[in-house]
C-alpha positions as CSV (number, residue, x, y, z in Angstrom):
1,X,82.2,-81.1,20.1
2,X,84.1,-78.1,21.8
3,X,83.3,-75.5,18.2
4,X,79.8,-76.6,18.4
5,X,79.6,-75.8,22.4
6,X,81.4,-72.6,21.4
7,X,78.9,-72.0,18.8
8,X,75.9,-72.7,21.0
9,X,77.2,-70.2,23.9
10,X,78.0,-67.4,21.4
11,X,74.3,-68.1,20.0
12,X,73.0,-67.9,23.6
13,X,74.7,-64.5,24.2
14,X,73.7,-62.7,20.9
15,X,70.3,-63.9,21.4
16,X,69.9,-62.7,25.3
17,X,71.1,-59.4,23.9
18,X,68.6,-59.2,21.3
19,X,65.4,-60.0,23.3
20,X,65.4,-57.1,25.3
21,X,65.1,-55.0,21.9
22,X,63.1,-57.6,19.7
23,X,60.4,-57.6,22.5
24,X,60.0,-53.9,22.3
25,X,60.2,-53.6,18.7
26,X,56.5,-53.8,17.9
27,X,55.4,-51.6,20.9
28,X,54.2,-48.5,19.2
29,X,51.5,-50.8,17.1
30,X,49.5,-50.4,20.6
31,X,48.9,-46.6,18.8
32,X,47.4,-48.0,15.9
33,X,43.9,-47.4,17.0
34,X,44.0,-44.3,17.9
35,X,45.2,-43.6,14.2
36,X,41.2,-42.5,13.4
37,X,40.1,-43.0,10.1
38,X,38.6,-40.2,8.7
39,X,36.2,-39.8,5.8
40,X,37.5,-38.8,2.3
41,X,41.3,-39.5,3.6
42,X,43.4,-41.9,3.0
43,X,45.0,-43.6,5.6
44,X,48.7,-44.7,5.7
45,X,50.5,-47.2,7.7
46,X,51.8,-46.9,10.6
47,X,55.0,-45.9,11.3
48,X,57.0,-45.5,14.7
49,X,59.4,-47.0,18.0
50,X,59.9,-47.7,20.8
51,X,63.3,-47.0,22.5
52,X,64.8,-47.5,26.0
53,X,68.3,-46.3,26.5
54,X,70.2,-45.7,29.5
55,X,66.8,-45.3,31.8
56,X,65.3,-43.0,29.2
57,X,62.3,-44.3,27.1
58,X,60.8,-43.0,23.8
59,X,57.6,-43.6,22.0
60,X,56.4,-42.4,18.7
61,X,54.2,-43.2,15.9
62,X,53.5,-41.0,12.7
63,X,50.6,-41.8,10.0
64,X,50.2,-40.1,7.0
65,X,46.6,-39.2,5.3
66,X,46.4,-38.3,1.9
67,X,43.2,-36.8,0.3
68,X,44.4,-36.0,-3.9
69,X,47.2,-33.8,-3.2
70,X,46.6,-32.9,0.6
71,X,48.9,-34.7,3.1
72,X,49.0,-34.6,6.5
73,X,50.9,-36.4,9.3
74,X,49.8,-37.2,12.7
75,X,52.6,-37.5,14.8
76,X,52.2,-38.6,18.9
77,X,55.6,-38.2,20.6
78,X,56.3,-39.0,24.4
79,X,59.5,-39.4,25.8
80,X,63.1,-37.1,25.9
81,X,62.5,-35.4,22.4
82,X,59.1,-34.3,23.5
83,X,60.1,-32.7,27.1
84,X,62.0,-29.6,25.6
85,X,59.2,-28.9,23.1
86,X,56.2,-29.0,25.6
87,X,58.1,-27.2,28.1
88,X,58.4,-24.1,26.4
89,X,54.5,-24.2,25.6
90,X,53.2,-25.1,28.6
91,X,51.2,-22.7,30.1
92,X,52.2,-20.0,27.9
93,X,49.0,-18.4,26.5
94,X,50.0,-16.3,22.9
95,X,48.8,-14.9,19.8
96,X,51.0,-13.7,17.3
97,X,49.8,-12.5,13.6
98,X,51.6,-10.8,10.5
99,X,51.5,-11.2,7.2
100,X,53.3,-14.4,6.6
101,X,52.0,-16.3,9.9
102,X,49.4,-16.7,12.7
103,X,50.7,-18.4,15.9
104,X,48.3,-19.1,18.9
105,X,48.7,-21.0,22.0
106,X,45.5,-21.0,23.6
107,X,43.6,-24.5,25.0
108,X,40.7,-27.1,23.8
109,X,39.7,-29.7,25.2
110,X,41.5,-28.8,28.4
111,X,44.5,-29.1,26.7
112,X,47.3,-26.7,26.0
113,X,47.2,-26.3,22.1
114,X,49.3,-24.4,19.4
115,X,48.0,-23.2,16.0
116,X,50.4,-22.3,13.4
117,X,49.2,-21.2,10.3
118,X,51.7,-20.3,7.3
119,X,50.2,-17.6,5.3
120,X,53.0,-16.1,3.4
121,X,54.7,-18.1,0.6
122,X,55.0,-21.2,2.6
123,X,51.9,-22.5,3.2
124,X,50.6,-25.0,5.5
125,X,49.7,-25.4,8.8
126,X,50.6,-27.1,12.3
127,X,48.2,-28.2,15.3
128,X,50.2,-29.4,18.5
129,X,48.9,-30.5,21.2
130,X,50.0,-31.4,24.5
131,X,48.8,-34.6,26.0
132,X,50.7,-34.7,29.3
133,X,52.9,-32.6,30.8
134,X,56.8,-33.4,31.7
135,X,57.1,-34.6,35.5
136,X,60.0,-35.6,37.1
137,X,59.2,-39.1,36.9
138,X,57.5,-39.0,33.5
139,X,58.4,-37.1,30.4
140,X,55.8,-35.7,28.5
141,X,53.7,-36.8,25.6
142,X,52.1,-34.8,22.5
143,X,50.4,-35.1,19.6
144,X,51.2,-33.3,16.4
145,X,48.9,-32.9,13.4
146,X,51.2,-31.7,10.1
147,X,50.8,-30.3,6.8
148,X,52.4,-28.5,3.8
149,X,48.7,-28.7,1.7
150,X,46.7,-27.9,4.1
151,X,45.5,-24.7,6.0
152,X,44.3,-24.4,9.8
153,X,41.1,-24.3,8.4
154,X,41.0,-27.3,6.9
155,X,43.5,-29.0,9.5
156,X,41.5,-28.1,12.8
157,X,38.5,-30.1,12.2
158,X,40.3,-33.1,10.7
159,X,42.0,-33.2,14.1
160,X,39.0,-32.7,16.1
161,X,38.3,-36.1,15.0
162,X,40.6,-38.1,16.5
163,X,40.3,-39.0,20.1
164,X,43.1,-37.1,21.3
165,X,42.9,-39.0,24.6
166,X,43.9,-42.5,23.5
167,X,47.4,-41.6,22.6
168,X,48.1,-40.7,26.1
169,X,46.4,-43.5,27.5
170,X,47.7,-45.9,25.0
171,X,51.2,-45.0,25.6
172,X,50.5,-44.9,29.3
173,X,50.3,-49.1,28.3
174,X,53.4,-49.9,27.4
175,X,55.8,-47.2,29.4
């Protein structure tokens, strides 16, 4: 009777620590529907976490579309790997071109938004844009559209068709 006691307080214990994380493991499926699905792409699944540690909280999800031999993620980010990267956009307004790259920080939407576009012998192409801004309460949050295959020109209007706001506002849900 006393090993089986044992047993059932050593159970107890391992399971009180795990239920903190097990009820937070699924918490980035709340992005899933702001994952658009957007014609003549195909639509990956879902990938991401959700992490608390020491009073600091992260949230990301990435999704990958393919369209023949054209990727590109979508990743959203919020939390303490996000912070460093929208604080040295924010605000910053600048345009940089040469032969191997165009850079431009500029806004849409109302939002803070950076436009790389690899010209040279690596191609591709990156949108970022910056949902909410660090506070000192709240870290920020942004939203990353990715590619290796695909140019600006292709890449800015298949990220015009997400609803950029739901991220935020999803995330908002479970922080």
């Amino acid at each position: 009777m006393k090993v089986r006691a044992k047993l059932l307080v050593r159970l107890a214990v391992v399971v009180s620590l795990l239920l903190p994380a097990l009820a937070h493991a699924e918490t980035y499926e709340v992005l899933k529907p702001c994952y658009a699905g957007v014609s003549g792409w195909q639509q990956g699944e879902l990938e991401g976490m959700f992490m608390t540690m020491g009073g600091m909280k992260m949230l990301t999800g990435t999704m990958q579309y393919t369209k023949g031999d054209k990727t590109i993620d979508v990743v959203f980010n919020k939390g303490m790997t996000a912070a460093p990267v929208i604080t040295e956009a924010m605000g910053t307004h600048m345009s940089m071109e040469s032969n191997d790259i165009s850079m431009k920080i500029t806004k849409m939407r109302g939002l803070t938004v950076q436009l790389v576009d690899n010209k040279g012998e690596e191609k591709g192409s990156h949108l970022m844009v910056i949902l909410e801004k660090p506070t000192e309460k709240q870290p920020g949050s942004m939203l990353v559209f990715d590619s290796e295959t695909v140019q600006l020109d292709e890449l800015l209007p298949f990220a015009k068709k997400f609803d950029w706001g739901c991220f935020a506002k999803k995330a908002k849900s479970v922080w």
